[in-house]
C-alpha positions as MATLAB code, in Angstrom:
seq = 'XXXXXXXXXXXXXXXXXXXXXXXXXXXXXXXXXXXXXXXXXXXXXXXXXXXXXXXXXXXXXXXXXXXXXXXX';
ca = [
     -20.237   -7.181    5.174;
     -18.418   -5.800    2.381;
     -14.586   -4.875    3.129;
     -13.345   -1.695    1.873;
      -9.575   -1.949    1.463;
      -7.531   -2.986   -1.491;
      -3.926   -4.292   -1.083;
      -0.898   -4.422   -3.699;
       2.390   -5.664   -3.033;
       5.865   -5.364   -4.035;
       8.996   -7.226   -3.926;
      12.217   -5.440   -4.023;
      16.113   -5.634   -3.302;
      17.217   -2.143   -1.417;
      20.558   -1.203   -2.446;
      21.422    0.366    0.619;
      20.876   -1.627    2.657;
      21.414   -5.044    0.764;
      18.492   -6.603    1.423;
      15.135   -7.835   -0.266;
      12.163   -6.032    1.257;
       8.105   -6.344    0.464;
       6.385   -3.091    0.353;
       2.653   -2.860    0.713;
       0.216   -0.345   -0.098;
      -3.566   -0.528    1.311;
      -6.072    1.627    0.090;
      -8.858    2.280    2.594;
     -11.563    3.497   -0.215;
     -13.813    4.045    2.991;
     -11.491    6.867    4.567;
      -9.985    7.648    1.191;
      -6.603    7.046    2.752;
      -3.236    5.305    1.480;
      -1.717    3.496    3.826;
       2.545    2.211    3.101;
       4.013   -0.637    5.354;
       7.699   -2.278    4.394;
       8.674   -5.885    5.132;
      12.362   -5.909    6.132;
      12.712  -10.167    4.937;
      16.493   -9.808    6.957;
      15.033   -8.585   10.097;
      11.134  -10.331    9.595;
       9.818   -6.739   11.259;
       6.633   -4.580    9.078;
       7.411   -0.596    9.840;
       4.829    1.919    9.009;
       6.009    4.612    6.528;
       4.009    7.789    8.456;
       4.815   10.881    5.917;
       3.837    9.195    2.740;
       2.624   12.170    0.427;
      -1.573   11.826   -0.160;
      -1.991   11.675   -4.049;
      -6.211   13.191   -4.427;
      -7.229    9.361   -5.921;
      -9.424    9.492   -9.085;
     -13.144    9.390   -8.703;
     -12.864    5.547   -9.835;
     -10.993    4.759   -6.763;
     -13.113    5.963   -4.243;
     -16.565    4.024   -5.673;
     -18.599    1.252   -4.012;
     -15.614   -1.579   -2.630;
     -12.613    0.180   -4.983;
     -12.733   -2.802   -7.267;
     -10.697   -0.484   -9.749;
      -7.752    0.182   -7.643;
      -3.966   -1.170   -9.233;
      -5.873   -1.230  -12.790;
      -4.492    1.167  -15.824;
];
């Protein structure tokens, strides 16, 4: 069973808050969907980011597995 989803990671220090947070984007080449979730490391608690804008995703990024996806 292959597994359709790609993840990439940040880590980053939020000025407004003051605090270090990981940010992860998953790209589900099956539904063609981008999916955002941040890390608050302060409060240990993943929220989903709901209205992040759809980008149309090249045609490389939607073949067999998405083994291109996070490559220049």
């Amino acid at each position: 069973m292959a597994i359709h989803k790609d993840y990439k990671f940040s880590f980053v220090f939020d000025n407004s808050s003051k605090t270090y947070k990981v940010v992860m984007l998953m790209l589900d080449v099956v539904e063609n969907r981008t999916h955002v979730r941040v890390l608050s490391v302060a409060d240990n608690v993943w929220k989903t980011i709901l209205n992040f804008s759809a980008v149309p995703l090249p045609d490389r990024y939607t073949g067999q597995g998405g083994s291109d996806f996070g490559k220049p």
